[in-house]
C-alpha positions as CSV (number, residue, x, y, z in Angstrom):
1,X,0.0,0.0,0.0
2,X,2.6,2.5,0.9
3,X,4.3,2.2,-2.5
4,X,0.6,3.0,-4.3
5,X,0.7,6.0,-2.2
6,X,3.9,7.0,-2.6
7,X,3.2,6.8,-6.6
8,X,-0.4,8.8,-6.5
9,X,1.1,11.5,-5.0
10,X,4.3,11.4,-6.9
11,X,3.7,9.7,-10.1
12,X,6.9,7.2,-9.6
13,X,9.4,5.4,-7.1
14,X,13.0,5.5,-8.9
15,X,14.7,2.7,-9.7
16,X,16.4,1.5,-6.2
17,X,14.0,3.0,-4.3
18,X,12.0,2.0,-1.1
19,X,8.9,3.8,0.2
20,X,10.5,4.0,4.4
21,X,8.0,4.6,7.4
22,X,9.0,7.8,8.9
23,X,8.0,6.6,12.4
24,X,8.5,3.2,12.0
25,X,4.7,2.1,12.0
26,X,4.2,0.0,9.0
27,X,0.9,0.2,9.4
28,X,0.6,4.0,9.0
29,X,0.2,4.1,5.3
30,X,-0.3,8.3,5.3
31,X,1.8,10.2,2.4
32,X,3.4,12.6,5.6
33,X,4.7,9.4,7.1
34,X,6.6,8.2,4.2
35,X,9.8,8.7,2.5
36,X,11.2,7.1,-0.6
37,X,14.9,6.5,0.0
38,X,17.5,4.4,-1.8
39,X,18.1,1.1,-0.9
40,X,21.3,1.2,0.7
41,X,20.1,4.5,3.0
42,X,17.5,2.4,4.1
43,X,19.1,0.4,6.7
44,X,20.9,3.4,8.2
45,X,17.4,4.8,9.3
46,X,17.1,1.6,11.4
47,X,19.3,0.3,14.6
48,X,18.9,-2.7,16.8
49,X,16.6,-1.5,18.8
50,X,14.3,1.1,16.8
51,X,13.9,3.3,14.3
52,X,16.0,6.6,13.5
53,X,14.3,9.5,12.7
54,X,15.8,10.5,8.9
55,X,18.3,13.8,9.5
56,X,16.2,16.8,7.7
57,X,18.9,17.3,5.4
58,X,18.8,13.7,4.2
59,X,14.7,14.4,4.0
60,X,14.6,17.0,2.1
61,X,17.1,15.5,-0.5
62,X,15.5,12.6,-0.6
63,X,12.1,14.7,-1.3
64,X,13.9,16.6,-3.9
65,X,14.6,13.8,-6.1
66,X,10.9,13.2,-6.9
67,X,10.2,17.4,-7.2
């Protein structure tokens, strides 16, 4: 589900891409909660224990790619 969002409001997910769950809920399927990131980046946003919250600059690059 969170991809099919991610491509409404979008139009695409670039190749290498995965739609990531901002707060770590993957059952929150809301466009504000999601962030398309590239595979490798992916991981980093995760730790043994919980989630990392994505650094704003990393965000708002990650945002630009799909402006």
């Amino acid at each position: 589900m969170c991809k099919y969002l991610w491509i409404q409001k979008f139009g695409r997910l670039l190749k290498g891409d995965v739609v990531h769950h901002i707060d770590g809920n993957g059952l929150h399927d809301h466009i504000e909660n999601l962030l398309a990131v590239p595979r490798s980046v992916h991981p980093t946003l995760h730790n043994r224990y919980w989630l990392i919250a994505p650094p704003a600059e990393l965000k708002e690059a990650c945002l630009a790619r799909y402006a």
